[in-house]
N, C-alpha and C positions, 0 to 999 in steps of 0.2 A: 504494500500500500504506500502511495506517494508521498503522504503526510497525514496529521489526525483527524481532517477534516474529514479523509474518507474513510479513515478507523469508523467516525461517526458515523459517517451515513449508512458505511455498509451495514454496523450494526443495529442501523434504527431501520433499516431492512430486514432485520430477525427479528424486529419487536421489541430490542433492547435498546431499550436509552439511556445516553451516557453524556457526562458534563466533561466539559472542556477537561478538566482535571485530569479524570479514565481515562479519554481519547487520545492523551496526549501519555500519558504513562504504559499505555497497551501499543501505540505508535513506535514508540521509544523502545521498547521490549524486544519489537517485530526487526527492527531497523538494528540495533545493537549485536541482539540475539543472545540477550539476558535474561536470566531467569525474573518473572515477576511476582513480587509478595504483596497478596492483597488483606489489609486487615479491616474489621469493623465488626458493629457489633452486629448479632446474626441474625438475617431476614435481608440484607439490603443489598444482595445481589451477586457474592461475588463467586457461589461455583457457576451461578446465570451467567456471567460474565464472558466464563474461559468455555464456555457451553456454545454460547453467542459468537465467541470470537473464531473455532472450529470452525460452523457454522457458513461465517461468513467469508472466511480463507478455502472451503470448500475440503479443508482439511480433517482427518481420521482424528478421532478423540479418543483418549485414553484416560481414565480414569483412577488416581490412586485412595482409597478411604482411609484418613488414619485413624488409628485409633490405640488404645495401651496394649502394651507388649508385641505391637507390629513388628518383625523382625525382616531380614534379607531375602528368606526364603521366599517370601510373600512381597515383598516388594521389588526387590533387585532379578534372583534369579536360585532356584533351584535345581538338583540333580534326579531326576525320574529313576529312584531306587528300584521302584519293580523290574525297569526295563533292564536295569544293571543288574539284579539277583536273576533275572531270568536267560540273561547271558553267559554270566557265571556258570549255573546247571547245564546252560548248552554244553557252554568249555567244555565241563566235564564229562558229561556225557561223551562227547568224543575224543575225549582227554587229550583236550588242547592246553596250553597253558595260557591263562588270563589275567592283566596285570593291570595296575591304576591305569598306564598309560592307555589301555584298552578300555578303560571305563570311565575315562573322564573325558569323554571328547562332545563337540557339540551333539552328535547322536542325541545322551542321553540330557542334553540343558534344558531345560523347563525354563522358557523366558515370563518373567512377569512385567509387570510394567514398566517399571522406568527401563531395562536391558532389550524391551521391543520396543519403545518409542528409542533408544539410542541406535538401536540395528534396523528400524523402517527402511525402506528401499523405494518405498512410494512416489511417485512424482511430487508429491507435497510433503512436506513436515509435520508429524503429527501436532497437534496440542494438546500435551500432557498436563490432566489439574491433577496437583498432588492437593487433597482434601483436606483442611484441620489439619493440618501439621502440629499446631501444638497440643493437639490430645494425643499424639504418640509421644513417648519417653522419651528422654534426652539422649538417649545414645543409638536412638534412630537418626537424630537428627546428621550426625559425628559419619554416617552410613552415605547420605544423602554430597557432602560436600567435593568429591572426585567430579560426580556427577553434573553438580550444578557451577561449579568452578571450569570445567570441560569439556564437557557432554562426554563421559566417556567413565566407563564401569569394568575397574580391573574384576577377571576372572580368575584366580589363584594359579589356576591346570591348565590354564588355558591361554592364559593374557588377558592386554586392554583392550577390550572395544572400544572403536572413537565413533562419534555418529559423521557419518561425512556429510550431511543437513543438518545440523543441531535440530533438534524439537523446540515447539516455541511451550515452553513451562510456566504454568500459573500455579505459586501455593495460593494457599488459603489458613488465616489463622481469624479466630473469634478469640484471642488475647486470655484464653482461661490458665494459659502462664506466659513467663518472658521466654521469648525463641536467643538460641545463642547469635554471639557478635555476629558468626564466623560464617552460619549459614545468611545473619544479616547483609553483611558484606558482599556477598555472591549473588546478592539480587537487587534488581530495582525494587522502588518501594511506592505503593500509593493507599492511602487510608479511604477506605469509600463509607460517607455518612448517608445516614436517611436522607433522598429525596426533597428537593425543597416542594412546595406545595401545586404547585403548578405542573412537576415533571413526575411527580406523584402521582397528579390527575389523571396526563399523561397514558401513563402506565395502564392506570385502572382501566381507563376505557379499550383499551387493546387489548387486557389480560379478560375483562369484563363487558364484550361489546353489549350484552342485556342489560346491562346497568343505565342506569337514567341519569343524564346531567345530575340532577339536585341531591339522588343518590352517592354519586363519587364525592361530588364538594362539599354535601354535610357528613361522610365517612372520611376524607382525607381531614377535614378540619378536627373530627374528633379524635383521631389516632395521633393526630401532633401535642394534642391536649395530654392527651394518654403518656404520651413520650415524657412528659415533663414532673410525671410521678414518680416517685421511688419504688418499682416495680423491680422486681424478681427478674423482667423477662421484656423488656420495654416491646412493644409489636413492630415488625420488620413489616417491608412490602409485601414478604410472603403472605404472613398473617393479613393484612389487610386485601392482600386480593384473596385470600380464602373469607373474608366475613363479607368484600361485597357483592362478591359469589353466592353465598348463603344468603344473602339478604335477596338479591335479584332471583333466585329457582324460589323464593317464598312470594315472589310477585310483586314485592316493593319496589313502587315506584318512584317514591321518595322517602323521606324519614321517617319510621313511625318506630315508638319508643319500645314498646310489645316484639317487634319483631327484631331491635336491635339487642335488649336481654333477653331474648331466646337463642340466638346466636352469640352471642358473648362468648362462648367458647373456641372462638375458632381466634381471637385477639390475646386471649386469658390462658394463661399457659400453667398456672399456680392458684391453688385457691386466696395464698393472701392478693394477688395481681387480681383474682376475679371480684375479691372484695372493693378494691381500689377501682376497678376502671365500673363496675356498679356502683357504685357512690356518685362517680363524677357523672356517670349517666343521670342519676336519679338528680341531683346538684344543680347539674345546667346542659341538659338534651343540645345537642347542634339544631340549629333551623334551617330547614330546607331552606336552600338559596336557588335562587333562579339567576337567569339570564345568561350571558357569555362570560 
């Protein structure tokens, strides 16, 4: 892509909208050929993001979930033991002699993901999201830094693979701890917040085309209200295009207070959060607004 302008557009071609800030940090990424660390708090777009950006590069998507105790085997690359005990018994049955150097070869590699988005051969680059990075443990991270420093994942038996495209790489952290320097340092970085009000709207109505003008603008104003609580779980875009989703298959056409605590659940993630954001309901309802 030539510059961010058409990072944008291509993306607001998939439905994703993105402010000068993203377009310009996902541009930079592309053009570099840097890994990008997106953080914020969760709901506000950013596995959407590297889903989007695939998407509109017409590029293979790869997928990584972190989560505790992820290890190599599951991210990087494994050894297909059955295939190698079941080579072994061959050996022997024809009593051949069989030695690691017969058993560690690509034959039996089980690629996982980041070792197949490094080895792609594809006409395009994949985009590789490694997901929540920091709900894996710190000594995944230490796993990760060949990788995102090179594009390139030594195999012990084997050697280093280098990608000869690098992959274009999006983590993702929701800050439920601090990521080290090191993997810092190896990536670009952009912070993506909650949507201001207008590209919120935006959103709704493309995620939600049933939804009614007065519907979106009395739900986008309530959920900014919402934000400003000390909630457990403040509600992302997710959450709010799931409630104006809910709201519009219940036929509202604009606000009514009945069908917005019925739905409450789908913003309210915690009971003390469902106490909170019913409170500010019952306190002070949004008013249907009209007009452009």
């Amino acid at each position: 892509m030539r510059d961010a302008a058409e990072v944008r557009s291509r993306l607001d071609e998939q439905d994703y909208l993105v402010d000068d800030g993203l377009a310009m940090a996902l541009f930079l990424a592309l053009r570099l050929g840097k890994p990008l660390l997106l953080e914020g708090e969760p709901g506000v777009g950013k596995t959407a993001a590297a889903k989007a950006l695939a998407a509109a590069l017409d590029a293979p998507f790869l997928r990584l979930q972190c989560y505790e105790g992820l290890t190599a085997a599951e991210a990087l690359y494994e050894w297909n033991h059955q295939r190698q005990l079941l080579a072994i018994r061959l050996a022997e049955v024809r009593h051949e002699r069989i030695g690691d150097a017969d058993l560690f070869t690509e034959e039996f590699l089980l690629e996982r993901p980041i070792l197949r988005a490094v080895r792609s051969d594809g006409p395009v680059p994949p985009v590789l999201l490694i997901d929540e990075i920091d709900r894996a443990d710190d000594e995944f991270e230490a796993l990760l830094f060949e990788f995102l420093g090179e594009a390139a994942i030594t195999v012990p038996e084997l050697g280093t693979f280098a990608a000869i495209r690098p992959p274009t790489v999006v983590l993702t952290s929701n800050r439920s701890r601090e990521l080290h320097d090191a993997l810092r340092r190896r990536c670009l970085y952009h912070w993506i917040d909650f949507p201001q009000p207008a590209r919120a709207a935006e959103i709704l109505r493309r995620s939600v085309p049933a939804a009614s003008e007065p519907l979106i603008r009395s739900a986008t104003e309530f959920v900014g209200r919402a934000r400003e609580l000390e909630l457990d779980k403040a509600p992302g875009m997710a959450e709010t295009i799931d409630w104006v989703g809910a709201l519009a298959a219940l036929g509202a056409g604009s606000w009514v207070r009945e069908d917005a605590l019925a739905t409450i659940g789908t913003i309210a993630k915690t009971p003390g959060d469902h106490t909170a954001i019913t409170a500010l309901l019952s306190a002070s309802p949004p008013a249907p607004q009209e007009g452009p």
